[in-house]
N, C-alpha and C positions, 0 to 999 in steps of 0.2 A: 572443627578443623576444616581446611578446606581442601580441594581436592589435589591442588600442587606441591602436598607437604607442609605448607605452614602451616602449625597451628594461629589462631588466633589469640588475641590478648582476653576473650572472653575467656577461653577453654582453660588457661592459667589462670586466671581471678577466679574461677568457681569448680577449679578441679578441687575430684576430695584427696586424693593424694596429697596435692597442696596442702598442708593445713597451716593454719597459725595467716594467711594473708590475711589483711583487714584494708579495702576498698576508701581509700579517702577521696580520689576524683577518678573519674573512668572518663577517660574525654572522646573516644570511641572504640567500643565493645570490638569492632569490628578487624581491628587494625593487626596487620601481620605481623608475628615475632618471627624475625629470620637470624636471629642472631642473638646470644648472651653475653653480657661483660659485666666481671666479678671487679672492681673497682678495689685498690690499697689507696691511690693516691684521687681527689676529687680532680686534678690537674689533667688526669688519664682521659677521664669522658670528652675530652675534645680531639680523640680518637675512634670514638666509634661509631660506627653508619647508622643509615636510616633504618627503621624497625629495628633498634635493639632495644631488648631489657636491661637497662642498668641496674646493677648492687651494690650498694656503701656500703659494706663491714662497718662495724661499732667503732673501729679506730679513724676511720674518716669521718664518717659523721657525728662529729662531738658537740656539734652544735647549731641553731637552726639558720645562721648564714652559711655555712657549708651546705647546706641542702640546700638551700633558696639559689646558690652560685650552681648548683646540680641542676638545678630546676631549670636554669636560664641556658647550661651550656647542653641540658637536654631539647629544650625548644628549638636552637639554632642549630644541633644537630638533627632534628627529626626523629628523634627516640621515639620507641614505643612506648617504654613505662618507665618511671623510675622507683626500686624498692629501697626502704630505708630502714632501719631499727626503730621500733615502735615510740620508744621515749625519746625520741629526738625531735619528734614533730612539734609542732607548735600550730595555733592558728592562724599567724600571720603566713607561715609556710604552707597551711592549704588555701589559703587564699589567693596565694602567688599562682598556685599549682591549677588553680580557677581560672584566674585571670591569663593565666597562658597556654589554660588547655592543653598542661602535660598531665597523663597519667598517671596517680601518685599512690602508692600504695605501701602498707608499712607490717613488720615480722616480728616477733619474739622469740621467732626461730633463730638458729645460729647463720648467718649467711650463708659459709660456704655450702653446709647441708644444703640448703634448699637451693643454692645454684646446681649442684648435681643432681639432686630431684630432679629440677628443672628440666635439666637435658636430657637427663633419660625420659621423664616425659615426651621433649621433642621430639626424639628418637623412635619409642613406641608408636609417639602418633604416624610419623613419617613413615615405618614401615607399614603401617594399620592402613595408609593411604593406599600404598602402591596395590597391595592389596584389593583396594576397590576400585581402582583404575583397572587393575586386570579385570575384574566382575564386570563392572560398565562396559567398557572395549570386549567382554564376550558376548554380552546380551546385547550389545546393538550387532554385532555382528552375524546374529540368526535373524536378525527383519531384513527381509523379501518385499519390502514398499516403502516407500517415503513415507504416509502417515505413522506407518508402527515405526520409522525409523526418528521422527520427529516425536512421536509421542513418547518414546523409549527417552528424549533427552529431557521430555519437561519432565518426566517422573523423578529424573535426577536431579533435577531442580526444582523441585517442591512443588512444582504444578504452574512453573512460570512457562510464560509466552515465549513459541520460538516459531521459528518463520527461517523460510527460504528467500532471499531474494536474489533479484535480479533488475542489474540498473537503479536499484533502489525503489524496485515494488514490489509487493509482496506475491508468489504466486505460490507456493506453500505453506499451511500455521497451522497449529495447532498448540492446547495449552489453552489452560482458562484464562490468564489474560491477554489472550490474542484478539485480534476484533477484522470484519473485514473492510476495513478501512486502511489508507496506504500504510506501509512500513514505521513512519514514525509515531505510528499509533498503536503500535501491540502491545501497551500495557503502559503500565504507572512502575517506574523506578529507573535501572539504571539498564542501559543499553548497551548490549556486548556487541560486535559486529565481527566473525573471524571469515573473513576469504574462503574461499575453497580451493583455492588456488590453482596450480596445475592442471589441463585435462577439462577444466569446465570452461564456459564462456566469461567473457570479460562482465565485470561487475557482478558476479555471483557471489552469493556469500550464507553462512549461516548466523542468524541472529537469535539473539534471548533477552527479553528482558524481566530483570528480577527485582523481584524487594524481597528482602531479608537474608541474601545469597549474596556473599563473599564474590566479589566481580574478576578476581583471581580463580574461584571454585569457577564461578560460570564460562572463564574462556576458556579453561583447563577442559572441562567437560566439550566445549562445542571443538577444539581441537582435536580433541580424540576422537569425538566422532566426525568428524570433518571427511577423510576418507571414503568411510565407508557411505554417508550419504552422498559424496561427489557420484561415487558409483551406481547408486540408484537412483541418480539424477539424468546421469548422461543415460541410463538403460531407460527410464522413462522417456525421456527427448526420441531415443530413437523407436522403441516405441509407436511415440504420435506420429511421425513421421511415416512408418511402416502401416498404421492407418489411414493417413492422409492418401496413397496412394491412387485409390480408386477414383479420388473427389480431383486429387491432379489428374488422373486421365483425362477423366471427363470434362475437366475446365479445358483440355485443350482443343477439343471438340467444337467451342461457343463459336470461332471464326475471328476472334477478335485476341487481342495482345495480352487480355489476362492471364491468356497462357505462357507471356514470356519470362524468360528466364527456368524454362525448359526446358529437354528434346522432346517434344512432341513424340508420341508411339504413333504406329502405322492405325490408322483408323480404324482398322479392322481387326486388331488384335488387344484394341484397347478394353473393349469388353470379353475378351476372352484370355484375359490375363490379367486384370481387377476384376474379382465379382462385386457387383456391387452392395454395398455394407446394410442397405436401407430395407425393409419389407412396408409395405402400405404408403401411405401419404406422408409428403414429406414437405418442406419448403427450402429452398438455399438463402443462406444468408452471406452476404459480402462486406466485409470491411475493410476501409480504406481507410489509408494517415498520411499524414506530408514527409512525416519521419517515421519510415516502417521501422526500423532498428529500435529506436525511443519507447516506442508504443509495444512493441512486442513484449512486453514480459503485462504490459497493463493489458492487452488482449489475451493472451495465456490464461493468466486468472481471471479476468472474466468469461470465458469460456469454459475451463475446466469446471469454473463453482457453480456456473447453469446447466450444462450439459456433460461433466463430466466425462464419461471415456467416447464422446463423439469426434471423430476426429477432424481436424478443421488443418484445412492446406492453406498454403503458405504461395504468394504469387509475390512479382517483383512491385506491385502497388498497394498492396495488404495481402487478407487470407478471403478464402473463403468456406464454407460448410454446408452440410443438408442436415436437418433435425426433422425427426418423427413430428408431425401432429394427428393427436388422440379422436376429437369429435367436433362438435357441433363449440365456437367459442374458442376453442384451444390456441388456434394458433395467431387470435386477438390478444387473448392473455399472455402467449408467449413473446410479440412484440409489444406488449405495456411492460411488461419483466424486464427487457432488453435493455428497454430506454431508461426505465427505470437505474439500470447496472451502468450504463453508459454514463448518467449525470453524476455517479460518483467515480467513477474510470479517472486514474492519475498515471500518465497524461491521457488530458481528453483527445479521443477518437476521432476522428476530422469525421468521414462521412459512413453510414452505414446504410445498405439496401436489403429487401427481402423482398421475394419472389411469389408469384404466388401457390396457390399448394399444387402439388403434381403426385403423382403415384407410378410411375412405371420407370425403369432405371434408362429407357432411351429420352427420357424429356429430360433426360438430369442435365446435357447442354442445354438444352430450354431456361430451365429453374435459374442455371449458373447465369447463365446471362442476361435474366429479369433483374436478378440480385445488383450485378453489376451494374447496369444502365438505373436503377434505382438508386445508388450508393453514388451513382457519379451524381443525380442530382438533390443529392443531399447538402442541405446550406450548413459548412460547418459555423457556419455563426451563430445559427439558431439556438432556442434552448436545448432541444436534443435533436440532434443531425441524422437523423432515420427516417426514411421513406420507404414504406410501401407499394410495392409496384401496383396494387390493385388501386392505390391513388395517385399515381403519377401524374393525372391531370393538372393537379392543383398544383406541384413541383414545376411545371415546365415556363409555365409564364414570366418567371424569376429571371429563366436562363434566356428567352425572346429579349426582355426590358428590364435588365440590372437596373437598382433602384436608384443611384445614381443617377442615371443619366434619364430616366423617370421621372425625377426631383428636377434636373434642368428643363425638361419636353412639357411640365407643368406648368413651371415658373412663367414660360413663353405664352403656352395656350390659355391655359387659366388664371391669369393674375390674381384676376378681384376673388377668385374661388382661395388659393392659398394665402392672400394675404387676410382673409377672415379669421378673426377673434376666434370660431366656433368651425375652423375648417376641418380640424379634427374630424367633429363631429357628423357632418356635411358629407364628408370621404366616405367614411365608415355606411352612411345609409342611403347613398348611390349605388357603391358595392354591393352591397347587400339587395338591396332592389335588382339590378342586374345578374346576380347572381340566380334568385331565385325566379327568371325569367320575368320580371315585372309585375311578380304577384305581391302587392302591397302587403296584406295580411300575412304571409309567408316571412317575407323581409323583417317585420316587426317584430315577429318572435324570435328571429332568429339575433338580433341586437338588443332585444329585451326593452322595447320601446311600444308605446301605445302606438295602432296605428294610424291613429291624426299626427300623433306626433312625427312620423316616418312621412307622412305627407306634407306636413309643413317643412320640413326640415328640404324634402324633394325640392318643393316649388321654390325654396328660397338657393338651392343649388342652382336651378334654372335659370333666377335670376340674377346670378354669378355669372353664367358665361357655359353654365352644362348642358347641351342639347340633348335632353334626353328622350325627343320627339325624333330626333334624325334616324335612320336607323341605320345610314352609312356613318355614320359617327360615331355607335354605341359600342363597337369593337375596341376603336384609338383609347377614348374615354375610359373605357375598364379597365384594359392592360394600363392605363397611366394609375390610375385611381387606386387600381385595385395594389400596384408597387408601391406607392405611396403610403395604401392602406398598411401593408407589410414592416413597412418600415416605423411608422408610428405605434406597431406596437411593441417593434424591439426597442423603442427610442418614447416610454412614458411622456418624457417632456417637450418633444418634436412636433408640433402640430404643421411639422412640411415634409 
């Protein structure tokens, strides 16, 4: 039965109370019986609603065109079942009953008896419900967290997937078919979605998805608990928020507009009214998006599922955060993790920065604002949009010579160099020579090329039009070169 009262058409085909039914088409187990009709005239059933059980008495059905006319006025009304007198069927009458996918099902019992069955069955079941609705709505209302209040709902759904969202990403699950991939992937079957409505933010909602669960039982279940998770939702938010505090003072500290959308506190009372939340080494992390609103709930959960109860603040151009690192490696591993979370983030993240390590809570303006200046030059076009401020070098020549106009300052200076068959290639091991200060054998390893081959490939740049003899020249030449190089590799088929 499910959990709004109706039994199903299953719970009547295989109750034992029921006796004497005998199964000739079951066209889905699943289907709600919201209503009985005991039938004198076959004329009648074009009176009765969707999900009902119909019953012919032995004096209507006297024959197997009366049933077959039942059969068709049950189809067009969207009946549940239709029961008959056992000796009235016929084969061509289950075949009709096939072909239109009604429910068909046949007694030796006396009808009316088992229409009264019937309903007190209904009845029992329906009060048996209300019953577990009160049980459910008591037991979720002793969890004190979102997971036990999420987990308390898949248990009542058989161990289906159920999730928090927001804007349509997922930033709460739990439930064995949940996964953490966006929303419309927490499982295989059917997809509840109930609001939370009132009191929570725009697009919030609770979701379940089930297989084998009555999708009537499944909203019933997430509306009832809808409330009481709204409220450990908003206590969470506020929460993070009452965390975040310390990491807002101190962003307003940097000198620079991350801190707006603010009051800035008197500077001198900002560390003596946040203590700050951090002991040892730490790094800041900063994230930016073109649509802070969009992205908020896909930052949310990517933060909570990596760092869990760190609290990460909230500025008018993204958030930003400080996390522990542990040793020697750590906080390498913790930016490959990031990026890693990043390249599946729905919506993606425009730019992210990280800082480099600090330990003392007066460098946390320091930390904040390596973050930031590293986030701003993060290319959100790139594969993963993250820079580390301890390599910032390699970020900045992007922002001197857009590739753009890099691609035109080429076209000009270098013709015969870009219009080569193998310029690609030619790009790629000038760069790379310059790079590694003109150490030929250095450059070759570093392109995976033998090093005659890195010298052939030199002299035939040279004799393109690439002075690589000049040395008032080797500056222009990289920064064009090396933009160019950049962009062929976001662009496989681009050899300009």
């Amino acid at each position: 039965m499910s959990l709004t009262g109706t039994v199903l058409l299953r719970d009547l085909a295989g109750s034992h109370e029921l006796r004497g039914l005998d199964v000739l088409h079951l066209a889905s187990p699943m289907s709600p019986v919201r209503d009985l009709a005991l039938l004198t005239d076959v004329e009648e059933i074009a009176t009765v609603g969707p999900d009902t059980v119909v019953l012919l008495t032995r004096e209507v059905a006297r024959g197997g065109w009366v049933i077959s006319a039942a059969l068709r006025y049950a189809w067009e009304r969207k009946a549940c079942a239709l029961i008959v007198p056992q000796q009235s069927t016929t084969r061509t009458v289950r075949e009709l009953a096939e072909r239109l996918d009604v429910s068909l099902l046949t007694t030796n019992e006396n009808m009316t008896k088992l229409a009264i069955d019937m309903a007190m069955q209904i009845g029992v079941a329906r009060a048996g419900v209300l019953s577990r609705v009160q049980s459910f709505s008591e037991r979720i209302s002793r969890e004190t967290t979102l997971d036990g209040a999420l987990d308390c709902v898949s248990i009542e759904l058989a161990g289906a997937g159920v999730a928090i969202e927001t804007a349509g990403t997922t930033v709460f699950h739990r439930g064995v078919l949940s996964t953490l991939a966006d929303a419309s992937e927490i499982g295989r079957g059917t997809r509840i979605v109930v609001p939370l409505g009132l009191g929570s933010a725009p697009g919030d909602a609770l979701v379940a998805t089930v297989a084998g669960v009555a999708e009537a039982n499944a909203r019933h279940v997430l509306e009832t608990a809808g409330p009481h998770v709204r409220a450990l939702l908003a206590e969470t938010r506020l929460r993070a928020l009452q965390a975040a505090l310390p990491v807002m003072s101190y962003s307003t500290l940097t000198g620079t507009h991350l801190g707006r959308g603010f009051d800035a506190p008197p500077v001198d009372s900002a560390t003596g009214t946040a203590p700050w939340p951090l002991g040892g080494r730490y790094i800041a992390i900063c994230l930016l998006a073109d649509d802070v609103d969009r992205a908020a709930p896909a930052v949310h959960h990517l933060w909570t599922e990596r760092f869990e109860s760190l609290p990460l603040s909230r500025f008018s151009e993204g958030w930003v955060g400080c996390v522990p690192v542990t040793g020697d490696g750590d906080r390498a591993r913790l930016i490959a993790d990031i990026s890693r979370r990043i390249a599946h983030a729905s919506p993606r993240l425009a730019m992210i920065g990280v800082s480099r390590e600090r330990e003392t809570a007066e460098e946390a303006p320091a930390a904040i604002r390596e973050a930031w200046l590293a986030a701003r030059l993060a290319d959100p076009e790139g594969p993963i949009p993250i820079v580390d401020f301890e390599r910032l070098h390699e970020h900045l020549l992007s922002r001197l010579l857009p590739e753009d106009f890099a691609a035109h300052c080429a076209a000009v200076l270098f013709p015969r160099l870009v219009a080569d068959d193998q310029a690609r290639e030619l790009i790629a091991a000038v760069v790379a020579y310059l790079e590694c200060c003109g150490s030929v054998t250095r450059a070759a390893e570093r392109i995976g090329v033998h090093r005659n081959t890195l010298q052939s490939r030199l002299q035939r740049a040279e004799g393109l039009g690439v002075a690589l003899a000049s040395a008032s020249d080797l500056l222009d030449t990289f920064m064009l070169l090396a933009s160019l190089h950049r962009s062929a590799l976001r662009s496989p088929e681009s050899t300009r």
